[in-house]
C-alpha positions as CSV (number, residue, x, y, z in Angstrom):
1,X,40.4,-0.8,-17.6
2,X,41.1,-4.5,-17.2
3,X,42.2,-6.0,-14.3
4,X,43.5,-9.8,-13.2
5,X,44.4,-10.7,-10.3
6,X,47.0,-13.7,-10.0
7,X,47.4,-16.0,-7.5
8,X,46.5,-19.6,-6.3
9,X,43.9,-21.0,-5.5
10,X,44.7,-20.1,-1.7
11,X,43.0,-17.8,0.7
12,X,47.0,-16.3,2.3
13,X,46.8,-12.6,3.3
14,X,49.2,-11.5,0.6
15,X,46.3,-12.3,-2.2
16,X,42.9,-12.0,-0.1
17,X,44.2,-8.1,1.1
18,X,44.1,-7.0,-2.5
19,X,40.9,-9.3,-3.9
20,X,38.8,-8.4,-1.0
21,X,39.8,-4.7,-1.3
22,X,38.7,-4.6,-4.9
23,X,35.5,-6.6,-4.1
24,X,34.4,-4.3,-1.5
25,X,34.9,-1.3,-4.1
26,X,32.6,-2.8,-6.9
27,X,35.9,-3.3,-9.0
28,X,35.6,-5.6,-11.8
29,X,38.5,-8.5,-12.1
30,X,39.4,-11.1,-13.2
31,X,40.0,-13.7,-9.8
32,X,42.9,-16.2,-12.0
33,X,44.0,-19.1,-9.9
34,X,46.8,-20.8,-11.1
35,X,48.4,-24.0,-10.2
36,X,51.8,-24.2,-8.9
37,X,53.6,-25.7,-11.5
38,X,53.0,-23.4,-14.0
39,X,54.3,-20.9,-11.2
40,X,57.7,-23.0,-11.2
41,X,57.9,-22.8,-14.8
42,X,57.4,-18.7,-14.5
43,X,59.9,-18.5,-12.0
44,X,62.5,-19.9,-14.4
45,X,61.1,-18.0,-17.8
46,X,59.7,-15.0,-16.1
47,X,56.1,-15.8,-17.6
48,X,53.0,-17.1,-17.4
49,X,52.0,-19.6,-19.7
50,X,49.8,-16.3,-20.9
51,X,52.8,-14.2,-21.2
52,X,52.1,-12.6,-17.9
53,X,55.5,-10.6,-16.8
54,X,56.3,-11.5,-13.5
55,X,58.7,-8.8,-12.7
56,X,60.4,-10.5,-9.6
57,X,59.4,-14.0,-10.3
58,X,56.9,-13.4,-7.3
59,X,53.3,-14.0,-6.9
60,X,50.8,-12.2,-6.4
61,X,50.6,-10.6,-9.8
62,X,48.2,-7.6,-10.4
63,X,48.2,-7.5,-14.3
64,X,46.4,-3.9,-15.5
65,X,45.8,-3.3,-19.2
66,X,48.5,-5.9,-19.4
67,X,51.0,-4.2,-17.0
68,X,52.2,-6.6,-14.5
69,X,52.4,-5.3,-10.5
70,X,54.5,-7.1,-8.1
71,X,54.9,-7.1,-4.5
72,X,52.4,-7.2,-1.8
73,X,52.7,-3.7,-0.7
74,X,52.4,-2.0,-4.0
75,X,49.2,-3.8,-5.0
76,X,47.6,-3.9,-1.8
77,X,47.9,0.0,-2.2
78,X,46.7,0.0,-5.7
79,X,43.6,-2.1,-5.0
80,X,42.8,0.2,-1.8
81,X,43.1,2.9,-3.5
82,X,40.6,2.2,-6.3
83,X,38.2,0.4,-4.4
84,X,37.9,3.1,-1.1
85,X,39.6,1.3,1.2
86,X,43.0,3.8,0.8
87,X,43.1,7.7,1.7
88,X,44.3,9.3,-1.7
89,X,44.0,12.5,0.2
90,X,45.6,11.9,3.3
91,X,49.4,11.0,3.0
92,X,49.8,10.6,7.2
93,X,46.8,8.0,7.3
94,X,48.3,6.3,4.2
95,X,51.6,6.3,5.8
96,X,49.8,4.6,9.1
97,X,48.2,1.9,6.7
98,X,51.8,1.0,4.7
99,X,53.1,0.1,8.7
100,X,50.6,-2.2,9.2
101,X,50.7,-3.6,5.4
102,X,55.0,-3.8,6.1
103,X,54.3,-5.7,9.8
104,X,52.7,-8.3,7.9
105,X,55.0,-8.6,5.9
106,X,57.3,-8.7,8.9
107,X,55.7,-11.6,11.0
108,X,55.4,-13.8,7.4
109,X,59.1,-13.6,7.3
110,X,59.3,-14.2,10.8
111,X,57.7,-17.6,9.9
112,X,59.4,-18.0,6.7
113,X,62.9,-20.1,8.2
114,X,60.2,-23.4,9.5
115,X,58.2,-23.0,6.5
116,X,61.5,-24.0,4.9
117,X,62.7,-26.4,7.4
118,X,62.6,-30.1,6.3
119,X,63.7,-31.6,10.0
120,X,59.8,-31.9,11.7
121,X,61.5,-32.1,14.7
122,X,63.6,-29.0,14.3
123,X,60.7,-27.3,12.6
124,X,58.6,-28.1,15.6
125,X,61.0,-26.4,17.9
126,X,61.3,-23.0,15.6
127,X,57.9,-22.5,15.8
128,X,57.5,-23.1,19.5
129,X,60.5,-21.0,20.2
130,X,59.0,-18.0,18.0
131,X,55.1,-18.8,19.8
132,X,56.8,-17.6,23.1
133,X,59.1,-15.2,21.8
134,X,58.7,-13.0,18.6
135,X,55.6,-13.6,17.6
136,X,53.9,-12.3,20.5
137,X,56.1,-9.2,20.4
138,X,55.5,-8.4,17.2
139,X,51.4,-8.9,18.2
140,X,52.2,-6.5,21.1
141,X,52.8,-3.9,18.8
142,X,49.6,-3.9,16.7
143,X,47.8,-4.6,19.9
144,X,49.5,-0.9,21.0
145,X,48.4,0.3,17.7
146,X,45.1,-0.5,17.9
147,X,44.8,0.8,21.6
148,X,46.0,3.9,20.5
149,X,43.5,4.7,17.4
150,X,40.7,6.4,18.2
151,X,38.2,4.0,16.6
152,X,37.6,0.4,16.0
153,X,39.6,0.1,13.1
154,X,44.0,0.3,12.7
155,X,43.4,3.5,11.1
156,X,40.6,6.6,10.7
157,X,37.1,5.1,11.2
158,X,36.2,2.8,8.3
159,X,37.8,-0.3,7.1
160,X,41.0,-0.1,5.2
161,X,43.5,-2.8,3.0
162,X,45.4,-2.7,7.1
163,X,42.2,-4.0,9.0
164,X,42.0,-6.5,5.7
165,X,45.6,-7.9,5.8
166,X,45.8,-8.3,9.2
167,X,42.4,-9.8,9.7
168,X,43.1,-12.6,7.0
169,X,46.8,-13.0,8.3
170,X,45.3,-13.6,11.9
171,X,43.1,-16.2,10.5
172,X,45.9,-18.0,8.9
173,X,47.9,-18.4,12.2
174,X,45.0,-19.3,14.5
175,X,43.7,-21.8,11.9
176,X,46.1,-24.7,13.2
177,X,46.7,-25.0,9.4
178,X,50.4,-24.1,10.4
179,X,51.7,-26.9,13.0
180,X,52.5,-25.9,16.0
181,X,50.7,-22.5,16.1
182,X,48.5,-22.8,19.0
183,X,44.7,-21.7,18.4
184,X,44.6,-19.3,20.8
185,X,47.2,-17.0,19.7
186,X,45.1,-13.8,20.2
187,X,44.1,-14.9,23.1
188,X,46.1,-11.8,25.0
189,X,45.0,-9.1,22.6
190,X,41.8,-8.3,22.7
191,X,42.1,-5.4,20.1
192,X,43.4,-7.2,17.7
193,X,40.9,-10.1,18.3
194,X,37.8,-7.6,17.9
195,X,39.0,-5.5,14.6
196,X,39.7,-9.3,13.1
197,X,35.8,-10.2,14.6
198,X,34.6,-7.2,13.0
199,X,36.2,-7.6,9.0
200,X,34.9,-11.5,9.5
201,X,31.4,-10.1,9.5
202,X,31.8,-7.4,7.3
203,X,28.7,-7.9,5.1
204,X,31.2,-7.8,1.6
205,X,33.7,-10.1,3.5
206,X,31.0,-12.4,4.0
207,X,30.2,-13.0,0.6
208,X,33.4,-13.5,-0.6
209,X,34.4,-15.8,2.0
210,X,30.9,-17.8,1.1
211,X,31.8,-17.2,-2.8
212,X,35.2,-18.2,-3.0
213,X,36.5,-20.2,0.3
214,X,36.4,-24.3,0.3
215,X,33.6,-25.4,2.2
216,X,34.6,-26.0,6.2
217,X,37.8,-24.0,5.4
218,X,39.4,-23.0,8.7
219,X,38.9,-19.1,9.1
220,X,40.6,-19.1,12.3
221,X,40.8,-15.9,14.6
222,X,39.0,-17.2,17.2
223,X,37.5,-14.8,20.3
């Protein structure tokens, strides 16, 4: 089986979940970085310059024995479940996990209008209005999940693609890479700040972090 893994060259949740997931398993792939450009061009001719399918003009791609996966969901899933790090056995655990992977989702489109936004000063006030607003809601709620598990982790008591996506998503928004999204984000959720602590020092995490992250890039999730 060959696998490639299509992205950019950008450590953002929607990639890292499935890479790191794979990594962790011992799974073979191909890491392609691409630049965006070429991704323009593939949005318009629905391929790669390769001839990689992209099925809804979307990135990530997951491209298996030349089949092309799309959507974050579906190949966070995929990579989980061939690398360990997805119950194959366990549909109400799985379901569990798919929440957490959808809330992700959830608080990137939450951010999605000022990613768009061209006004600074407008864009400055969406984000400030969704720091005291959604975006802490939305927190709340894996905070609650997390108090409710019986473990350290989001769900059973080993590390899953949830605890992943959620860890690198955490980073992001903490890393003051995005304007106007204080530092101290977590600071109210202590759950969520320790099962983010624990992937960072995952022993597999650390190498891939050290193997393919820009030197002094921002990790964020701070305690």
């Amino acid at each position: 089986m060959k696998i490639r893994f299509i992205y950019f060259n950008s450590p953002f949740w929607r990639a890292e979940v499935g890479r790191i997931a794979l990594y962790i398993g011992g799974v073979k792939f191909e890491d392609v970085r691409i630049e965006r450009d070429e991704f323009i061009k593939a949005r318009e001719t629905g391929s790669l310059k390769d001839g990689t399918k992209l099925p809804f003009r979307q990135m990530p791609i997951l491209d298996v024995d030349g089949k092309s996966i799309s959507q974050t969901g579906a190949i966070a899933r995929y990579c989980g479940k061939i690398g360990g790090l997805y119950p194959l056995d366990a549909p109400v655990n799985a379901a569990l996990i798919d929440q957490v992977i959808d809330m992700a989702s959830d608080i990137t489109t939450l951010l999605t209008p000022s990613m768009r936004e061209i006004d600074m000063d407008r864009k400055k006030e969406m984000r400030e209005e969704i720091v005291k607003t959604s975006l802490p809601r939305l927190l709340g709620f894996l905070e609650e999940l997390l108090s409710e598990s019986p473990g350290l982790w989001f769900v059973g008591d080993t590390i899953t693609i949830a605890d992943l996506a959620i860890w690198r998503q955490m980073g992001h928004l903490t890393s003051e890479i995005i304007d106007h999204i204080p530092s101290n984000l977590l600071k109210p959720f202590p759950r969520l700040r320790e099962v983010c602590h624990q992937v960072e020092i995952h022993p597999k995490v650390v190498e891939w972090v050290q193997q393919t992250y820009p030197d002094n890039y921002p990790i964020g999730n701070p305690r």
